[in-house]
C-alpha positions as CSV (number, residue, x, y, z in Angstrom):
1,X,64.9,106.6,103.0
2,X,64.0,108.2,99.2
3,X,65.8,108.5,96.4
4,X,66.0,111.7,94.7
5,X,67.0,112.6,91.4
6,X,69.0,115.7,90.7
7,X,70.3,117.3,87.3
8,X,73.5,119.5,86.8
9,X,72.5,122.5,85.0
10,X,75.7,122.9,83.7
11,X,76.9,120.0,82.4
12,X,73.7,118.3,82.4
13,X,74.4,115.0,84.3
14,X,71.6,113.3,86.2
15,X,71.9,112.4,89.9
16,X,70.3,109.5,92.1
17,X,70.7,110.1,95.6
18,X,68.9,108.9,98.9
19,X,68.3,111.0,101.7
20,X,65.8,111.2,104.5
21,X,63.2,113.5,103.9
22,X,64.3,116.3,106.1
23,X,67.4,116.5,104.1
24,X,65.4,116.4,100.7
25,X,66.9,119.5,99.3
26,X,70.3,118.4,100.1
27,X,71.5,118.0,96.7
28,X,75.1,116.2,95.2
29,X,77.7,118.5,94.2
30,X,78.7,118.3,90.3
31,X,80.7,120.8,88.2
32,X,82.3,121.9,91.9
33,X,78.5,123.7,92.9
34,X,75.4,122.0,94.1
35,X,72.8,120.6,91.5
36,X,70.0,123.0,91.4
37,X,67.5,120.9,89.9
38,X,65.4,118.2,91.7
39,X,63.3,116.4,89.4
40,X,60.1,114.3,90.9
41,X,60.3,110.8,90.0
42,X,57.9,107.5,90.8
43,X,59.2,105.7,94.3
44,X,60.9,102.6,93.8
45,X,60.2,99.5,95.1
46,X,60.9,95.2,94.4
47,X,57.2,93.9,94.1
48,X,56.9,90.1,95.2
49,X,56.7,87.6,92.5
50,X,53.6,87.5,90.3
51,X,51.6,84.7,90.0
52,X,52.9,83.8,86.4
53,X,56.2,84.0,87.3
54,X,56.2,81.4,90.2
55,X,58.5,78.9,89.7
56,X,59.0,75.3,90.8
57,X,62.3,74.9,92.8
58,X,65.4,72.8,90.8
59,X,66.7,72.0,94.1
60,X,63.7,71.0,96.4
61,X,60.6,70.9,94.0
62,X,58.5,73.1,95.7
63,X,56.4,75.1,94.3
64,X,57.7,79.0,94.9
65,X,55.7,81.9,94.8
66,X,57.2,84.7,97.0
67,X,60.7,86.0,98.1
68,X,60.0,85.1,101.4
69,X,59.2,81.1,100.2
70,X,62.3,81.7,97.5
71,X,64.8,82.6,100.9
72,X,63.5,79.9,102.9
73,X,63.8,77.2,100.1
74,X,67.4,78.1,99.4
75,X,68.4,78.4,103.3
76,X,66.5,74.8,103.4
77,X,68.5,73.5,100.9
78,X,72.1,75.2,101.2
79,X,71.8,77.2,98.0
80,X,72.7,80.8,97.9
81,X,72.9,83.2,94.7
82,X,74.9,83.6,92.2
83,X,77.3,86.3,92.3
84,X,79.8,86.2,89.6
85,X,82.5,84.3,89.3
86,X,84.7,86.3,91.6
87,X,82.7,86.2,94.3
88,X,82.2,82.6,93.5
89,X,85.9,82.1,93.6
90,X,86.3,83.7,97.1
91,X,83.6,81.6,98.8
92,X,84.8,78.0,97.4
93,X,88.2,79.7,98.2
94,X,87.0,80.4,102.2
95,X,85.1,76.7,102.1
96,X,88.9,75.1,101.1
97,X,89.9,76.8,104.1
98,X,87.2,75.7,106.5
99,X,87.8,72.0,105.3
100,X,91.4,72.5,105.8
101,X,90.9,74.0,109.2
102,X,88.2,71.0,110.4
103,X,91.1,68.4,108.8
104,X,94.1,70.1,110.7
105,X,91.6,70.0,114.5
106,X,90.9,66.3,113.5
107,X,94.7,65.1,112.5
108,X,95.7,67.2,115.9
109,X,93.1,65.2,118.0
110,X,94.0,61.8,116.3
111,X,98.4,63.2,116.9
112,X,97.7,63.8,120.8
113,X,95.4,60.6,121.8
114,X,97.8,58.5,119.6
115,X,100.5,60.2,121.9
116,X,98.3,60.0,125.2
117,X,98.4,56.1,124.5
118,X,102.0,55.4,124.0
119,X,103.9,53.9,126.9
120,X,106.8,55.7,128.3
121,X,109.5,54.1,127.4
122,X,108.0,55.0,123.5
123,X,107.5,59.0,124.2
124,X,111.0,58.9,126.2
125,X,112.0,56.9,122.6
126,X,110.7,59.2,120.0
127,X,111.8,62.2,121.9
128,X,115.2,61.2,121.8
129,X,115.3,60.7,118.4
130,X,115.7,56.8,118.4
C-alpha cells in the first residue's frame, strides 16, 4: 500500500499515513477535523545494497552483496539482528528458559529409567520412607 502525507491546516502538523489507493483521500484526523491537505511526495522504497557497500561477513567470510545473501548468511550461521538491549534481554532471557526446559525433560528421563531399573524390594523401600 502507499504512504501519503497529510498537513493540518490548523495547527500545522504533518501526517504519514498508508492506505490503499481507493482510500487515498482518506485522510488522519488532527485538531478533532480531517486534514485537508494531501501533499504529493516521492514513493519510498529499501534499494538492495550497492556494490561499494558489500561487505565481507564477520561470521562466515563470505563475500555479501544483497539482502537476500545478508538473510541467508545470518540464518546459515545463527546470527540474527541487533535489536537493543531490551529486546536482547528478552531473547537470552526465553533461550535460559529453553535450556532449562531441555535440562528438566533430560533429568526426568534419567529420574524414571533410574526408577524403571530398581528392583522391588528398592521402590517398595524408598516409598516407604526407609
Amino acid at each position: 500500500m502507499p504512504v501519503y502525507e497529510a498537513v493540518c491546516l490548523k495547527c500545522g502538523k504533518y501526517h504519514e499515513y498508508i492506505r490503499p489507493v481507493a482510500q487515498c483521500q482518506d485522510t488522519p484526523v488532527c485538531c478533532e477535523a480531517k486534514t485537508d491537505k494531501r501533499l504529493l511526495s516521492a514513493p519510498m522504497m529499501r534499494a538492495d545494497i550497492q556494490p561499494w557497500d558489500a561487505y565481507q561477513s564477520p561470521a562466515t567470510g563470505k563475500l555479501i552483496t544483497s539482502y537476500a545473501q545478508r538473510r541467508a548468511d545470518m540464518k546459515a550461521a545463527g546470527c540474527r539482528d541487533w535489536e537493543g538491549r531490551e529486546s536482547e534481554q528478552k531473547n537470552a532471557d526465553r533461550q535460559k528458559q529453553y535450556a532449562e526446559q531441555e535440562n528438566d525433560a533430560k533429568l526426568d528421563t534419567t529420574v524414571r529409567t533410574a526408577w524403571a531399573q530398581l528392583s522391588s524390594e528398592k521402590k517398595a523401600a524408598a516409598l516407604a520412607g526407609v
